[in-house]
C-alpha positions, 0 to 999 in steps of 0.5 A, a space after each residue: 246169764 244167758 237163760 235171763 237175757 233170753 226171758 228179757 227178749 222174749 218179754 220185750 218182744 211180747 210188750 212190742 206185739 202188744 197192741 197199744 192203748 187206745 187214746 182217748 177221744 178229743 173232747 175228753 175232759 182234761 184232768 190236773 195232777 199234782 206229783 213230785 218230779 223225782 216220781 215222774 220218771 213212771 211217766 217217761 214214755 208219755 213226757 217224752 212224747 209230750 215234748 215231740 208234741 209241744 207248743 213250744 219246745 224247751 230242752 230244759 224241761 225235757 225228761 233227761 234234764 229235769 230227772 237228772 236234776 232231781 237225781 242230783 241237786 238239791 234244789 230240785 228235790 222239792 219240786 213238783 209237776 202239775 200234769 194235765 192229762 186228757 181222759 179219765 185220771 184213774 184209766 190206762 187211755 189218757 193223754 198227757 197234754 200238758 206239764 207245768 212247774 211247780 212248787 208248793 210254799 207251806 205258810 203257817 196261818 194260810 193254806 199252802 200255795 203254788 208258784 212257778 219254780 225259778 234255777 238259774 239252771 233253768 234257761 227256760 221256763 216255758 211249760 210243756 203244752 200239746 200243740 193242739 190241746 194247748 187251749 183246753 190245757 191251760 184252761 184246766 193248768 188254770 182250774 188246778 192252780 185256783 183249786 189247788 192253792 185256795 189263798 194264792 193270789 198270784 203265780 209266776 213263771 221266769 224265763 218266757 219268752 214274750 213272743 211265743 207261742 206259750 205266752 201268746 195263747 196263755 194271753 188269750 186263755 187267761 182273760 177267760 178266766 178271771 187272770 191278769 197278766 204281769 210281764 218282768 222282762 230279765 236283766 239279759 246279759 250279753 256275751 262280750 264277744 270281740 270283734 270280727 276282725 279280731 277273732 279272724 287275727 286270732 284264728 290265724 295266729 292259731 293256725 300258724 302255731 299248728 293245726 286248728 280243728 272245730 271238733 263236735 262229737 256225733 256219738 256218745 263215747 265221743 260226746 262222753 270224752 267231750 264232756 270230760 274234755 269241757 270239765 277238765 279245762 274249767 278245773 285247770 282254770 281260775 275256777 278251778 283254783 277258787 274251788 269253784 269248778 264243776 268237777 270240784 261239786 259232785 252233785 253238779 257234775 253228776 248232774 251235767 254227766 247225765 243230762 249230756 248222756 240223756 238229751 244227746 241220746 235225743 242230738 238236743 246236747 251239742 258239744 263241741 270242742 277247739 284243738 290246737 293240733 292234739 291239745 283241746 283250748 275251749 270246748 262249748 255245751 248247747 242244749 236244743 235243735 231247731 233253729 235256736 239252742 241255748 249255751 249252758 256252758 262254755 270253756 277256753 284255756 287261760 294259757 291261750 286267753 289272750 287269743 280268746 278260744 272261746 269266741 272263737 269256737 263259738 263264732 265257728 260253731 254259728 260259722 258251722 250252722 248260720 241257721 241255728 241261733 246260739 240263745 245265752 241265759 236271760 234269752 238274748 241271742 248270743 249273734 244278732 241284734 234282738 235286745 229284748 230278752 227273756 221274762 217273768 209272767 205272773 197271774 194273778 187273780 182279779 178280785 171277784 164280788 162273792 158270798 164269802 164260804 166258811 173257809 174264806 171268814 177263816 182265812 182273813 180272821 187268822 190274818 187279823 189275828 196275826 196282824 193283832 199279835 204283833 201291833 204295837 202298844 200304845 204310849 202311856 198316858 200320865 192321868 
């Protein structure tokens, strides 16, 4: 054992003095790859970097939760990437400037076509975009998706925020290239929080009862024992009873298990959990840093539901850090006034005057042809 663990340093200390990949030059072309997300985990340094780099940051496209949701749910297996790279496709020196959802509808009389992928697990759709290629990116994301999906007429991406970076420049992108815009704002939901003076009576009946603590793990045995905490105290609950408790569904607590592990070895996973002197009542999972985080999940314990512990973890959390905004599902802030939440952006193609290929003749006699099978007969006549 010890002669491997040496031949892996002395390997590992090669590949550091290794010198790296030049990049390549600014103005290089930029190339559109279409790959499964379970064969994307090959490509994690270059991801990884991506998303430091990004436009517009989203945790839930992020490598750690995107590869454990392929790992572990099913309705992620069948998702793809579209992967833009700058530099040539088949050399180590090239850039990955951008990733997009995707996945790939099969029709029986029509060519395959593409569309943006919708979960609910998803809080955020916004693609990965370089902050300083994101102009030439969606350009090529552009070209990709008319090459690629020849009888598509639309593509949409769910839970964008209107006023971000990513939806302002894809804005002016597309109009250059033949693509009109569709904006479906979500139905947001907000979080029926109680009232402040109600939550500070409650905190204070708490404190009487014994000592009450925010605790937030800051390494990862902590944030492992605060997952199983979060977990346990959802099982114990009416959830739990109803079977419908996360640790009841194997894949779904694999999954929360490793996307925790994952994002907080990057501190994008925050947990944090409420204890009444050694007993935990409520226990909160945010994803992301910055001045905004989303809550994937959250927990109080129902012997103490009528002094609401969630609310309160999560107004002492906000309490903890007033400059960081708690973002819920659908994109409404959790504290603050912002009604407008979270949408869906569909592109669509404007319809162009052109010859029509072979292909194209073809495409519309299947659809007539489909259309004549099922027209139906006319009413006989008596002569």
């Amino acid at each position: 054992m010890s002669t491997i663990t040496a031949l892996a340093a002395t390997d590992g200390i090669a590949a550091a003095n290794r010198p790296p990949i030049p990049l390549p030059p600014p103005n290089s072309t930029i190339h559109s790859e279409l790959r499964s997300l379970g064969a994307c985990d090959t490509i994690r340094p270059e991801w990884s970097d991506l998303a430091d780099r990004a436009l517009e940051a989203n945790p839930c496209l992020e490598p750690g939760f995107a590869l454990a949701a392929a790992q572990h749910l099913v309705s992620f297996r069948d998702t793809q990437l579209m992967l833009l790279w700058q530099g040539d496709p088949a050399s180590e020196r090239r850039r990955l400037v951008g990733l997009v959802p995707c996945r790939t509808r099969r029709h029986l009389l029509a060519p395959d076509t593409l569309e943006g992928f919708a979960d609910p697990r998803l809080l955020n759709g916004t693609p990965l975009l370089d902050r300083t290629f994101a102009v030439p990116a969606l350009a090529a994301f552009l070209r990709g998706w008319r090459a690629r999906s020849h009888g598509a007429e639309a593509f949409s991406l769910s839970g964008i925020d209107l006023t971000g970076a990513f939806a302002t420049t894809l804005a002016r992108v597309a109009d250059g290239h033949g693509v009109a815009l569709g904006w479906q704002p979500l139905v947001g939901r907000r979080l029926e929080l109680p009232p402040t003076a109600r939550i500070a009576a409650s905190e204070e009946t708490l404190r009487d009862k014994g000592r009450l603590i925010l605790a937030e793990a800051m390494n990862r045995a902590d944030r492992r024992d605060a997952v199983e905490i979060l977990l346990a105290l959802e099982a114990t609950g009416s959830r739990g009873r109803a079977g419908k408790a996360t640790l009841q569904n194997t894949r779904e607590v694999g999954f929360l298990r490793s996307m925790s592990r994952d994002l907080g070895r990057q501190k994008l996973c925050r947990i944090a959990v409420l204890v009444l002197d050694d007993r935990p009542i409520a226990a909160a999972l945010t994803l992301g840093k910055g001045s905004s985080c989303w809550l994937y999940h959250g927990v109080g314990d129902e012997a103490y539901a009528a002094l609401e512990p969630l609310p309160m973890l999560l107004a002492m959390m906000r309490k903890a850090q007033p400059s960081r905004q708690i973002l819920l599902p659908g994109g409404l802030p959790l504290f603050g006034a912002r009604d407008q939440a979270f949408g869906t952006i569909s592109l669509t193609r404007r319809p162009q005057q052109r010859m029509h290929r072979p292909a194209d003749l073809a495409i519309r006699m299947r659809e007539r042809l489909a259309r004549a099978l099922f027209r139906p007969r006319p009413a006989a006549i008596d002569g």
